[in-house]
Phi, psi and omega in degrees: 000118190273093158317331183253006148287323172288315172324276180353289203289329186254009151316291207283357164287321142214158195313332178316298163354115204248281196234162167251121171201178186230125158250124180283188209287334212237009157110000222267135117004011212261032191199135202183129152218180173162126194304151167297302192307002195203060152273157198218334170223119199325142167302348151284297177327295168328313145350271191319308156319304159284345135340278197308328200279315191295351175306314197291297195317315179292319184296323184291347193293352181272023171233014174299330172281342170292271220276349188085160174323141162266161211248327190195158168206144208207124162237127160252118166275158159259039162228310183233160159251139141273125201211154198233132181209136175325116160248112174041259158271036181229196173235108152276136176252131173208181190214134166243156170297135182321178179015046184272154156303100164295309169294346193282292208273357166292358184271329183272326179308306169330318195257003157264336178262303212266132180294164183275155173271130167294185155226099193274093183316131178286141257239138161330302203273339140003259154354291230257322167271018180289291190295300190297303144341309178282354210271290184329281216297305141020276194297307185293332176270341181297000000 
């Protein structure tokens, strides 16, 4: 999975959008994008910021097994929305212009980070033992 392509890729989806970035499992940073005109915080700041969220995130994981994976997480500021979403054992992070429709864009975000589900079709010889199986029960009821 090219982390800094998915950062990239959900930027440029829409304008709302500020920043992108993935926090790995270990507090680390390792993927980051973010428009220029609308910074709002210094690369320390940013840190920090990511610091607080993994903090939120690693405390709440001692409630997982009551409440389930988290799915999302949505802070509104009055300068920015923030919003934090499950990417496989990692965290996507990201940041919007107030009073953007949030839910719009986490449903596209949504549909850029996650891969589509295959569906795995049943196999010829599957079928056939399938098949083979009704014919025995059938036969086995006369």
């Amino acid at each position: 999975m090219n982390l800094n392509k998915i950062c990239n890729d959900v930027l440029k989806s829409n304008t709302k959008i500020r920043f992108t970035g993935v926090l790995n499992s270990r507090g680390d940073l390792v993927a980051s994008k973010n428009r220029t005109d609308s910074r709002l915080l210094s690369d320390n700041e940013v840190n920090m910021a990511v610091h607080y969220t993994y903090d939120r995130w690693t405390n709440l994981k001692n409630l997982e097994f009551k409440l389930g994976k988290e799915l999302e997480s949505i802070t509104n500021y009055e300068k920015v929305t923030t919003i934090s979403m499950a990417l496989e054992k990692d965290l996507f992070l990201f940041s919007l212009e107030p009073g953007s429709n949030y839910r719009k864009i986490i449903s596209d975000v949504r549909k850029i980070i996650e891969p589509p589900v295959k569906t795995k079709s049943k196999s010829k010889t599957s079928k056939a033992k399938i098949k083979k199986t009704s014919t025995k029960k059938r036969q086995s009821k006369k």
